[in-house]
Every structure is written in structure tokens, then in C-alpha cells.
N, C-alpha and C positions, 0 to 999 in steps of 0.2 A: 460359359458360367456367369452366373448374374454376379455385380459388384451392388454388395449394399452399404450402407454408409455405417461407420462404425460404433459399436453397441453391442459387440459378441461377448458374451460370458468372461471371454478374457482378453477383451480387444479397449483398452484406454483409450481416454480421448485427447491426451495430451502422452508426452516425452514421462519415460518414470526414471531417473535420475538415479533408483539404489533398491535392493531390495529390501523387505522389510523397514521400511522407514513408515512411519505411521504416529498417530496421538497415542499408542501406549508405549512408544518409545519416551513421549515426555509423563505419561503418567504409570508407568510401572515402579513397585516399591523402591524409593531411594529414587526414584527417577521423575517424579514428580517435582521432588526438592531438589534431589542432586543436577538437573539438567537444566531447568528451569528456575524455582522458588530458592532450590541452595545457591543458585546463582546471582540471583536478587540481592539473598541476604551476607554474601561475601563481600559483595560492593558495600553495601550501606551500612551493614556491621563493620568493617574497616575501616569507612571513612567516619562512622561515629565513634567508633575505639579512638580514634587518633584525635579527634576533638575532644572527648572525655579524658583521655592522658592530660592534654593539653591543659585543662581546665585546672590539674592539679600546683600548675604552675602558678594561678590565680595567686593562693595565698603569699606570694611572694613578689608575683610580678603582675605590671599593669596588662593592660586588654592589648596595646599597640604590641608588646613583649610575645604575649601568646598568640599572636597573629604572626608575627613573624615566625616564633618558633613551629609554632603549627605546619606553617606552608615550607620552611627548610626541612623539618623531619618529617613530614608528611610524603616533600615531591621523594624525598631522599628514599625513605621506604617503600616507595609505588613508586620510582621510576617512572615518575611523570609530575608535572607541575601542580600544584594543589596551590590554592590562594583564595585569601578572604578577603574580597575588593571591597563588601560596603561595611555598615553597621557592625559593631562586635561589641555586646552592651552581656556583663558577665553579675550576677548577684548572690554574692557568696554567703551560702549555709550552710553546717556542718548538715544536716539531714535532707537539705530541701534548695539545694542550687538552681537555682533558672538560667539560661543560656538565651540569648536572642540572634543570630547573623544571619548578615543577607549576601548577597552575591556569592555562593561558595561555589568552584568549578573545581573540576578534576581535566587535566585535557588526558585528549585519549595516545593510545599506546603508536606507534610507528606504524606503518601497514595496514590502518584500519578504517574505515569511511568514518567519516566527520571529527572535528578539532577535539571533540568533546565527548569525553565517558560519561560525567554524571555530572550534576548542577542543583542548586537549590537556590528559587530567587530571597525565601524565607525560612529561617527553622527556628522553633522556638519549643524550647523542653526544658523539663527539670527533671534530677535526675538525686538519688542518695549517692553521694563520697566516700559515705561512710561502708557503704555495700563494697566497696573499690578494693577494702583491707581484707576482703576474706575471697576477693575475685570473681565478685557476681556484680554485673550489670543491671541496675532496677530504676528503672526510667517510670515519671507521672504521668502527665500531659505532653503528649507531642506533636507541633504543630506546622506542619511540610506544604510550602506553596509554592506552586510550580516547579516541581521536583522533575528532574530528566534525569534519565539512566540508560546508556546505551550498552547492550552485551551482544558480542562478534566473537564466532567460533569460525575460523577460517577451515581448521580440520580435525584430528581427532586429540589434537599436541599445540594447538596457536588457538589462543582466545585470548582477548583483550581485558579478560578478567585474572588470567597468571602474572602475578606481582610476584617480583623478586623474592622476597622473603617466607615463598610459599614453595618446594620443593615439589609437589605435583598440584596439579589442579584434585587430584580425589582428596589428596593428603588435606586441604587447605579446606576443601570442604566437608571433611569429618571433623575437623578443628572449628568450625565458624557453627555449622549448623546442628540444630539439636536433634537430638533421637528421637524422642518424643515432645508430646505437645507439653507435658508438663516444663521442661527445658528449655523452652522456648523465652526469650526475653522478658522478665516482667515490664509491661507498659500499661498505665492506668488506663488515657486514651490517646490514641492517632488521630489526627485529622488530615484526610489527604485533598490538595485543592488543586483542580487542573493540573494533576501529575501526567508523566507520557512516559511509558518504559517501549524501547524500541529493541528488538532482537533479531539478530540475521545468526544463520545457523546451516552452513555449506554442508554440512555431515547431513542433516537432519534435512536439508534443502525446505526447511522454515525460515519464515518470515512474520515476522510478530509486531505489530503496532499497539500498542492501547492505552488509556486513557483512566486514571486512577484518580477517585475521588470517592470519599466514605459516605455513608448512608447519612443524610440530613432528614431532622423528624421523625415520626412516629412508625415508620417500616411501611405504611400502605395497608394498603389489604390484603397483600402472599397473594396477591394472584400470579401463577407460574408462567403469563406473557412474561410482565414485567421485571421479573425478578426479585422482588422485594424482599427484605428480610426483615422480621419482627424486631429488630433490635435497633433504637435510635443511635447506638457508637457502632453499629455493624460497618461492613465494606461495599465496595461494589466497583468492579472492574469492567468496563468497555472499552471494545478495540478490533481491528481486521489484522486480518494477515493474509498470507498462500502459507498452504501444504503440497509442494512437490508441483508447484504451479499452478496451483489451482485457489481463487482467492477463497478468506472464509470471514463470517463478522463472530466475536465471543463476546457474552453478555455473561458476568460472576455479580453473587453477592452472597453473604456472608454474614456470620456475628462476630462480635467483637471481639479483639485480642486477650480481652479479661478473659472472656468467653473460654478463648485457644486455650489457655491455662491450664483452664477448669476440667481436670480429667473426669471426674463426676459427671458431667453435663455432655452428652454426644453434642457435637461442632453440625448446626444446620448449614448447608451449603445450598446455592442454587447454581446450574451452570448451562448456560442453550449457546450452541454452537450452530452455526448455519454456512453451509456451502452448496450456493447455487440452490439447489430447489434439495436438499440433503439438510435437516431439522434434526439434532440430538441434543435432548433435554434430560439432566440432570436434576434430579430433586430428594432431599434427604438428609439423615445425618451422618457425619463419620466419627466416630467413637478418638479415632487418631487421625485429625487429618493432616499432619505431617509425615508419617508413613501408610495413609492410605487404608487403615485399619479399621475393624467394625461398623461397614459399610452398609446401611439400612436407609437403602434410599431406592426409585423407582428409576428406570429408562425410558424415554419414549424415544422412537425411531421414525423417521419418517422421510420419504423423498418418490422420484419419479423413476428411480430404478435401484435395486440393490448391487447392479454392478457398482456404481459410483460409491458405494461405501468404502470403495479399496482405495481411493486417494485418504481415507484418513486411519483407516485398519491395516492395511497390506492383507487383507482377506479376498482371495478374490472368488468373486460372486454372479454369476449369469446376471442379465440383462434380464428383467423383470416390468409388467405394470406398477402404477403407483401400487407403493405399500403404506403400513402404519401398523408399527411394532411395538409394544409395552407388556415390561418387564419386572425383575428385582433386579438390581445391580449387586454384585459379592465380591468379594476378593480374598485368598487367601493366600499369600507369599508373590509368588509371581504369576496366579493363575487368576484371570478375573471371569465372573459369571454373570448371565443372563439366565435366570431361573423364573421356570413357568412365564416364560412369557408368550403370549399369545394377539393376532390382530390378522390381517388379510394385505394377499402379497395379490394384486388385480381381483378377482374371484375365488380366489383359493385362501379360505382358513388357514392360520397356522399357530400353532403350538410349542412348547417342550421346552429343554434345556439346551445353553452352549456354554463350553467354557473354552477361555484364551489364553493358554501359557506364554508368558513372552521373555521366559527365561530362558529359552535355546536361543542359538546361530538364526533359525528360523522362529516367527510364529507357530504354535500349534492350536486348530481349533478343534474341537470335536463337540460334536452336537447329534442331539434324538431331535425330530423334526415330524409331528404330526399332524396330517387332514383330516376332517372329516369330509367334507368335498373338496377335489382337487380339481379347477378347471386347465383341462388339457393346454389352451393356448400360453396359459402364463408359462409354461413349459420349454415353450418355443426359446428362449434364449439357451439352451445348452446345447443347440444343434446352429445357432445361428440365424433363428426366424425374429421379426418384433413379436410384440403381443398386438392380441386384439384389438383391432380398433378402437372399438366404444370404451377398452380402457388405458391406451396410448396415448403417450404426449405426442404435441405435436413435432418433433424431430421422429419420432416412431412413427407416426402416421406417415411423414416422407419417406421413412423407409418401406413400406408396406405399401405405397404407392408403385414406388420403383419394383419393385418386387412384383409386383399383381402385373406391372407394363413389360415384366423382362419374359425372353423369352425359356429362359429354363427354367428347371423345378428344384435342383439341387440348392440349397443355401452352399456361400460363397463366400464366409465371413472368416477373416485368419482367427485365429489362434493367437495372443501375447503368453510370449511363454516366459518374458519375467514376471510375470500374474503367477502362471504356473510353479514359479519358482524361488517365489517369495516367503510361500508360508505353506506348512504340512497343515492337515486337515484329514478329517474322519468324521463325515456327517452320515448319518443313516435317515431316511425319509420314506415314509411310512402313510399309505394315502389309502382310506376305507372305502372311497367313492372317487373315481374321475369324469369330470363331463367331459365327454368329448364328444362332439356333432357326428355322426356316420361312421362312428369307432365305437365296436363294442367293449369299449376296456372297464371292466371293472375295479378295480381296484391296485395298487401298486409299491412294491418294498424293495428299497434300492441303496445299497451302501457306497459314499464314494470316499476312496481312499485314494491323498493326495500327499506322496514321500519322497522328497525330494526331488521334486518335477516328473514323479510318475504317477499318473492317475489313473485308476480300478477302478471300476463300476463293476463290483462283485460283491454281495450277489444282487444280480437286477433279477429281478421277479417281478412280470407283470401277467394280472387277468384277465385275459383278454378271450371276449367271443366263448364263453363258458369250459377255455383252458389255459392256456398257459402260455408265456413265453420269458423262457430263464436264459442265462448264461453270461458272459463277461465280456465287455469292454476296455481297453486299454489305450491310453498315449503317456509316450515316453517322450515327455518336455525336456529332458537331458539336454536332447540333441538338438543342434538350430534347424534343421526339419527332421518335424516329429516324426515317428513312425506308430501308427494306430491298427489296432487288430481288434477285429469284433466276431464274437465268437455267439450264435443265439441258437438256441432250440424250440423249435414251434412244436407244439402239443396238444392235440384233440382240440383243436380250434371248429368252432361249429360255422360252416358258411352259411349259414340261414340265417345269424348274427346279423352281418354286413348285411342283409337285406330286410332290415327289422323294419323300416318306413320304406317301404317300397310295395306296388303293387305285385310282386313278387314272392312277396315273404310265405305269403304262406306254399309256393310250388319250387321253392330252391332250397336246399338243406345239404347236410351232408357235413363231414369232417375231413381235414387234416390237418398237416403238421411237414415237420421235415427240418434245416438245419442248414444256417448260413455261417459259414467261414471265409472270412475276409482279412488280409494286412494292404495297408498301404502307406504312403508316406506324402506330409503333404500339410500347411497350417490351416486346412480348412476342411473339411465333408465334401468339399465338392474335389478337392486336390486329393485328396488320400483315396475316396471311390477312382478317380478318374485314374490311379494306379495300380489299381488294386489287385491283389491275384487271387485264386482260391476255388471256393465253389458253393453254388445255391443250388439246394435240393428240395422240391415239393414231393409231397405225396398224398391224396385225396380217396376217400372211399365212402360206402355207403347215401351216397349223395342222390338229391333231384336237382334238374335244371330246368329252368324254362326252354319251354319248343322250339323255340323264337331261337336260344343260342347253339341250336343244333340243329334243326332241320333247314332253317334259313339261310345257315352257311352249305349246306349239302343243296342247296335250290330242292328241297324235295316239298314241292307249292302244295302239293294235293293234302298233305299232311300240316303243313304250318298255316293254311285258310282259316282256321278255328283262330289264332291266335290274330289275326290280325282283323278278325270278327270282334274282339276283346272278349272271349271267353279262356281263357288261361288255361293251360295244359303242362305238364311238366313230363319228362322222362328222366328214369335212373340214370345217375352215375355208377356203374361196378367201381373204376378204379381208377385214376387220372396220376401220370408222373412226370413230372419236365425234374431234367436235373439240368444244371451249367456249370462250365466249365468256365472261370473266370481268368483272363490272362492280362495285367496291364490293361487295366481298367475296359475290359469288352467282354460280353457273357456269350458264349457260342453254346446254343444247346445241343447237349450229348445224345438227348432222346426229348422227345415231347410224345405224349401217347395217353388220349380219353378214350375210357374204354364203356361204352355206354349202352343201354338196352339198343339201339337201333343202328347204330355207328360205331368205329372206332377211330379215331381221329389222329392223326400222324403230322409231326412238321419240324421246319427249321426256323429258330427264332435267335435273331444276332443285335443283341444290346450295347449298344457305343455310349460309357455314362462320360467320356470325354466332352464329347458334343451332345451328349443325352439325344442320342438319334435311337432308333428301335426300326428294324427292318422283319418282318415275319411273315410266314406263310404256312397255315394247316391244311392239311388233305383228308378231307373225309371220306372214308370207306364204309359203305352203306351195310348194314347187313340184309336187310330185307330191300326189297323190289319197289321200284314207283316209277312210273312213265316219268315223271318231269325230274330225276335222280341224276343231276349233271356230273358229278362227282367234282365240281370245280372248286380250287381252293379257295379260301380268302385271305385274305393278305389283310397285314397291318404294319403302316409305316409311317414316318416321319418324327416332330418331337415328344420326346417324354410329356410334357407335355400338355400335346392337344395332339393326337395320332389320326390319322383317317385308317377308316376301314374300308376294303371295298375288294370287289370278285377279281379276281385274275383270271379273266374268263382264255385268254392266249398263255397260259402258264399249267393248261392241265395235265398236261404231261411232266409237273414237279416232279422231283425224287419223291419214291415213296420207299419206305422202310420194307425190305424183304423181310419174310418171319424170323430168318437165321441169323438175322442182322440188331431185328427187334430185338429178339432174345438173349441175345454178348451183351447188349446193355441194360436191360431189362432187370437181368439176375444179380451183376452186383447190389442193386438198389433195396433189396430185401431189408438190410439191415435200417430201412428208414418206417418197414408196416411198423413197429413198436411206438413212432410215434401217432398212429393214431386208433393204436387199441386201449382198452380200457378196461383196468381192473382184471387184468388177467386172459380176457375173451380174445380169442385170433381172430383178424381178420378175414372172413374165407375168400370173398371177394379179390383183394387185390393179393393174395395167396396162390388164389386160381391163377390170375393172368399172370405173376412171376412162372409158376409152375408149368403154365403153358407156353410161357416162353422161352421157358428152359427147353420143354419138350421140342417146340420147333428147332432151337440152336444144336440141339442134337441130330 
């Protein structure tokens, strides 16, 4: 079984540390600000609450007095040191105090990396007192130089943000932060210079660095590289981090805190996030964007495969070519949407809606997904292939390398079944055209249902060869090896399809159909085949073949001359049936039997998909007369493959099927003519041969 390098559907390329961990962990309602932004503002609402108290002491007491008090009742309530080592220059106004201090530290809590919570090398604001008597905060001008703030969640109960005087971390933060945007602090203007806010987050296994400074000048031009915002007090946030180890850079800006106020006025936001060759660009307004509310803004999506969106979604996603996706962005309580969006996933169109609830235990996605062309190869990652070359990066291309040099056929790629068992999902995909090279497939309608690391593929319906092939799919990620069952029904499939570009086409025709059942267990397609038990049934009628694939296995010369003259000749198919018996991954055939104007053809075929070995041998039984009529089988053996064909000119005395023999196996198989009549019509043909094979077994 070929090993290829990893890129399957749900095969990560790094360690996943938790399930469901992802960016709508920090941006789902209340999660935005509660996990993040309410985190922010518990620190620095704190430690400005307690200098604001402080100040009231002014009227009474010098600056040396409030500096003292400050840093005793400060360390005293935070259970940590608090001190104002430089400057403290205080200018007292009943409506209009100014504040200036410099060196303010916070050191940080016991058990936590670095000395230091938070710091300000300069602050300078003013603020009304008079606001103080009815217990509203309403701050002018404030001006924050080189502001640090470090926040550490060790686990779901220890973060270096739980001050004593706060009986839960939720309770502290429905107390500190506002509901809404109108609630929000009044502040004229912020000015933030060379700030650094740093966040480590063990739950969330985030790592957040970045870099806080306000929008200086006139906004730019909004072009949506840069991020710019039309508003000269607007924000603008730069900075990297990892998600779940994997590093990423975020680029925010924003309008002004006047702006945030202003419930009138939707809140423009810009936000581009990058990880690795993975592009998600935010642009628009939010009506609230402290709960994430009246969302009227666009998505673009973009990277080198859609598996890797599941380092920042917990969606997990087949391995795909380069895509580029563009949408609406919506959200309503805890459900966020992608509406009408549409772009090309390699060569394949795509369309429709999804939405992400991320109020369960699990994510839930569900999505309508339409093509108008769908190329076949982009496909390849839910079995485990890359894509196409010409639209593969280059780690794909190494895989498709290895793969073209290996010697089996079976993909070989596991299964991550914490992908599987991260998040439910209900996608339907819906495809009016598929290309696919030497596959008659027209078109294709497939639902996957993914509940609780059980995944459906019901109903798959594909149109394939001008019929059909329907039926279900299953693996159960439950378990640490999966156990998968494939259950399909082939229907009035036309073999003249398969030979649409071939010099052929026009002298091979003919239908069938018939019905694979398969379980096995195993994280790959090649592990769960290579188990498998069950059984594949064919069954063929009304057909032509070229001369060539029946006279030339019966050596009957006198008759296949024409054909090797290149004048084409064809003969009827009546009826053709191989059934197998599938045991622990090997197919032993129960019967093989072409039943044809000139022949009937009889054999034993032994399929090993462990080793993907194939050992076969038919025996032609002539019905009419030819001096050069050897009656010698032909055999076919070695790998899946690349098989050789060739005479078993020392093997003509194979087992041949006695009629009584033919016929015990023959007659169960009846119940497989239905799939390839139509509309009602019986087939007489392969009717006849059950019927005379009854008669013989009698």
C-alpha cells in the first residue's frame, strides 16, 4: 500500500491539542469580548478605576500622598504590586481634570511567565469628577505610550486576570464590560503608541502577540491590502500569534471610540488574518460590534487547500487545489453565516450558503453547495488522492509524484479522527456538470452527514455513463479504528460511455449494472478495502464488443484477420455475470460467465486488494467451428495496477463450469436483471441464460 505524505481530508499537519478549538471560540457572541476584548478591558478598566478613585484624594491630598495610596490600595485589591515610579503631575477641575504619570507597572500574579501584567511608560487623560457622583466614567483625551498588558489562562479556573476581589472570572466580567456599544466608556479620543498586548491561552492553545497604535492622518485610501479606515481617531491593531501551533500574522482597523458610542452609525471594521498560505479578510460594518450584531460586511477566503481552514474553524475539510471564496458574513445569536457566496475550489465553481453554530459541545456546520462544473480531480482529497497537477502546490506535486512512482493503486492516506470528531456538519453538494477525463460521469448529488464522528454519505447519487449510481457510505470515527461500509447500486450504466474517445466507440455498447457491499475497518481506503468482507455483483446485457476482446482470446485467427487489418468488427454481448465473494479483503469469483453470439466464456478470477495482486484466468467455449479454435484460456495476472495479459497455452485443461454447476450459481443472481432494465421492459436476453441455467441444474 503506497504511503503518501499527509493532506487527506482529515489528516493535519501538525499535533491538534483539543477539539473544537478554533477563531469562533474567540469570536462567538459574548466570546468576542468575554474571551478576548472583555479581557482587555478588565485589566485596564481596573487599573484606571483605581487611579480615578485615587484622584479623588487630590482635593485633599498632594500627588506624593496619591501615589502612595494608590500603589497600597491598588497592590492591596489586585494582590499584586502596583506602583507609580516616575512623574505624577495631577490638575484639578471640577469638570475637566488632566492626569499625567509615567512608569505605572502592575507585576504579574505567582505562576505566570514574566514579572509583569501590565505597564504604561506614559498616560495622560482627563477625565469629568463630576460624572464620579452618579457612577459613570466619562473620560476626554487619552493618551497611552507604550502600554503592555500581558493575559495568561493556564486553564479553564487560573488566568492571571482573576483578582481577588472578583468572585468568578464571568461574574467580573459582566461587571467590567458593557452590553452594548452604547455602554461602552465615554472617551473623546485614545491615542495608542507602540502598545504590545501579549496573550497565551492553554485552553484555547492560542498564542497572541500584537502591536496597538491608532490610526495617524487622513485613513488612506480604504484600500483592503492595507487596512485602512476613513477615520483620522480610528484604530489599528498589528500582530502574530499560533492557533493550535500553527503560526498566523492579524492586521485590524477600525473607527473611532466616538464612533463605538454611536449606536446610529454602523462600527466599520477591517480584519485580514493570514496563516501560512490561508488569507481571511474581513470587511464591513457591525451595527454592535461589542456583541457581534448587525453584521453587514463581506468575507474573502482564500489559501492552498481547504483542508487547513480547520486549524482556525475546527471544520474539517478535504484537501483541495488552490481556492478563493467570497461571501456575506451574518450572524445571528450563536450561528454565523456565509451567504451566497461563491469563487473556484481548483476548476470547480462553487456556490451557496453555510452556517456555523458554535453553541453546542461541538461546532455545527451545515451548508447547500453548488457547481455548475465540477472537475473531477479536485475530488481526489475525500478518498485520499492530491489534485491535479497544473493546479497543485508544490507539497501536492510531491505527493502526486510519489504516488505516480508507487506501485499500488489504492490511496493510502489515514483518517484523523479528531477532525472527525470535532464538529457535526450537514453539507449537501449538488454538481450539474462533472469533468472528468475517461469517466462518463455526468452530473452529481451527495449529502454528508457528520454526528458525532459518524459520517453518512446518504444519499450519493451519481450520473454516471447515462445511469446511475446511488446508495450510502458510512464511517464510524467513534472508534480508534474506524469501521466503514459502502453500500452502492450500479444502474443501466451504458458501456459504450467508457469508450466515447476510443476507436471503439462506435462497435462496443451495451448495459449494466449490479451492486457492491462492502465493511471493513481500517484509517485509510486502502486498510478498510484490504479487510473487507461482502460481495460485488456485475451483470451486463444487450451489448457489442470488439472482435479483438473475443476471438483473439479464443486464438480463432481466421475470424480476428479483419481486425487486425484495422477494419473493426464487433459481436453481441447476450448476457455477461461475474459475481464475488468478498472475504477479508480478497474477491474469489463465485461465477464469471460471457455469454456471447460466438462464445461463452467461463473463468476463475482471485483479487488480493491487500497486495492489490489480481490472478485470473477465462476459458472460452466456442460455439461455432474454426480450424485455428484452440479453445486456450487467457489469463491475467499481477498488480492492480499494471496487469499483464497473456495465453496459458499449458493450462488448457482449466476447470471448466459443468452446465449443473453453471446453473446452482447462475440462478440466484436473477435478482440483479432489474438493474439493468428499463422502464418496465424485461430483459430477454440475460432471462434466457438464467432460465437455461436453471434448466441445465435440473
Amino acid at each position: 500500500m503506497s504511503k503518501m505524505a499527509p493532506g487527506h481530508f482529515l489528516k493535519p499537519a501538525g499535533n491538534v491539542p483539543g477539539l473544537n478549538i478554533s477563531l469562533f471560540n474567540a469570536l462567538a457572541p459574548g466570546i468576542a469580548m468575554s474571551r478576548m476584548m472583555k479581557r482587555i478591558l478588565i485589566a485596564v478598566a481596573s487599573l484606571l478605576l483605581i487611579i480615578v478613585l485615587a484622584l479623588a484624594l487630590l482635593i485633599y491630598y498632594s500627588e506624593d500622598i496619591v501615589r502612595s495610596v494608590a500603589g497600597s490600595q491598588g497592590s492591596k485589591h489586585l494582590d499584586r504590586q502596583l506602583t507609580i515610579d516616575g512623574a505624577l503631575d495631577i490638575q484639578w477641575r471640577w469638570r475637566d481634570t488632566r492626569v499625567h504619570a509615567e512608569n505605572i507597572r502592575l507585576t504579574n500574579a505567582p505562576g505566570y511567565d514574566g514579572d509583569t501584567m501590565a505597564s504604561i511608560a506614559s498616560l495622560d487623560f482627563t477625565f469629568n469628577p463630576s460624572k464620579l457622583l452618579i457612577g459613570k466614567l466619562e473620560f476626554g483625551d487619552i493618551t497611552v505610550i507604550q502600554p503592555y498588558l500581558s493575559l495568561q489562562r493556564l486553564s479553564e479556573d487560573e488566568a492571571n486576570w482573576n483578582f481577588p476581589f472578583m468572585s468568578k472570572a464571568q461574574v467580573a466580567t459582566e461587571a467590567v464590560t458593557p452590553e452594548n456599544r452604547f455602554e461602552f466608556p465615554v472617551i473623546g479620543k485614545l491615542t495608542l503608541t507602540d502598545g504590545e498586548f501579549v496573550y497565551r491561552d492553554a485552553v484555547l492553545a492560542l498564542d497572541l502577540d500584537l502591536t496597538l497604535d491608532t490610526v495617524i492622518g487622513d485613513g488612506g485610501d480604504g484600500d483592503a491590502d492595507t487596512l485602512d479606515v476613513n477615520d483620522p481617531n480610528g484604530f489599528s491593531v498589528a500582530g502574530s500569534g499560533s492557533l493550535q501551533q500553527q503560526p498566523f500574522d492579524i492586521e485590524a482597523s477600525g473607527a473611532s471610540l466616538e464612533t463605538l458610542r454611536d449606536t446610529a452609525v454602523p462600527f466599520p471594521l477591517r480584519v485580514l488574518l493570514t496563516m501560512g498560505a490561508t488569507r481571511v479578510q474581513v470587511q464591513g460594518t457591525f451595527q454592535d460590534p461589542i456583541q457581534l450584531t448587525g453584521i453587514d460586511a463581506s468575507l474573502h477566503v482564500s489559501g492552498d487547500s481547504l483542508s487547513d481552514l480547520f486549524y482556525l474553524t475546527a471544520i474539517p475539510l478535504p484537501p483541495t487545489p488552490r481556492y478563493s471564496l467570497e461571501g456575506q458574513l451574518t450572524k445571528e445569536g450563536t450561528v454565523w453565516g456565509y451567504q451566497d457566496f461563491r469563487g473556484l475550489v481548483g476548476d470547480s465553481d462553487l456556490s451557496g450558503d453555510l452556517s456555523y453554530d458554535t453553541g453546542g459541545t461541538r461546532g455545527y456546520l451545515k451548508a447547500n453547495v453548488h457547481s455548475t462544473v465540477l472537475d473531477s480531480g479536485d475530488l481526489g482529497g475525500f478518498i485520499g488522492l492530491p489534485p491535479p497537477e497544473d493546479v497543485a502546490t508544490e507539497e501536492q506535486k510531491a505527493a502526486i509524484a510519489e504516488r505516480e512512482a508507487s506501485a499500488t493503486l489504492i490511496p493510502d492516506v489515514p483518517l484523523t479522527l479528531d477532525r472527525l470528531r470535532a464538529t457535526d456538519l450537514d453539507i449537501t453538494l449538488d454538481a450539474e456538470k462533472i469533468d472528468a477525463p475517461a469517466i462518463p460521469i455526468r452530473g452529481m448529488n451527495v449529502r454528508f452527514l457528520l454526528e458525532d464522528g459518524l459520517l453518512t454519505l446518504e444519499p450519493l447519487q451519481i450520473d454516471l455513463a447515462d445511469g446511475s449510481v446511488d446508495g450510502r457510505v458510512q464511517v464510524d470515527a467513534k472508534q480508534d479504528i474506524p469501521p466503514m461500509s459502502i453500500d452502492l447500486n450500479l444502474r443501466q450504466l451504458s458501456l459504450g460511455q467508457f469508450f466515447e474517445e476510443t476507436r471503439f466507440a462506435e462497435s462496443t455498447g451495451g448495459m449494466f449494472g449490479g451492486k457492491v457491499e462492502l465493511s471493513g475497518t481500517g484509517a485509510s481506503l486502502a486498510e478498510v478495502l484490504a479487510s473487507s468482507n461482502g460481495k460485488v455483483s456485475i451483470i451486463m446485457t444487450k451489448g457489442t464488443i470488439s472482435l479483438l476482446l473475443v476471438e483473439a482470446a479464443d486464438l480463432d485467427i481466421a475470424q480476428a484477420i479483419p481486425l487486425f487489418l484495422g477494419r473493426d468488427r464487433a459481436t453481441d454481448i447476450h448476457c455477461g455475470v461475474m459475481d464475488f465473494a468478498v472475504t477479508d479483503g480478497e474477491l474469489k469469483s463465485n461465477i464469471i460467465v460471457i455469454d456471447t453470439k460466438d462464445s461463452r466464456i467461463v473463468g476463475d478470477v482471485d483479487i488480493d486488494l491487500k497486495d492489490e495482486r489480481i490472478e485470473a484466468r477465462l476459458k472460452p467455449r466456442a460455439k461455432d467451428f474454426s480450424p485455428f479454435s484452440a479453445q486456450t484460456p487467457i489469463t491475467v495476472s499481477g498488480q492492480l495496477k499494471a496487469p499483464s495479459v497473456g495465453i496459458d497455452a499449458g493450462r488448457a485443461g482449466t476447470r471448466v463450469l459443468a452446465a449443473a454447476a453453471l446453473g446452482s450459481l447462475l440462478t440466484p443472481l436473477a435478482a440483479l436483471i432489474p438493474f439493468i432494465e428499463t422502464g418496465g421492459a424485461e430483459d430477454a436476453d440475460c432471462r434466457a441464460l438464467l432460465t437455461e441455467a436453471h434448466a441445465d441444474e435440473q
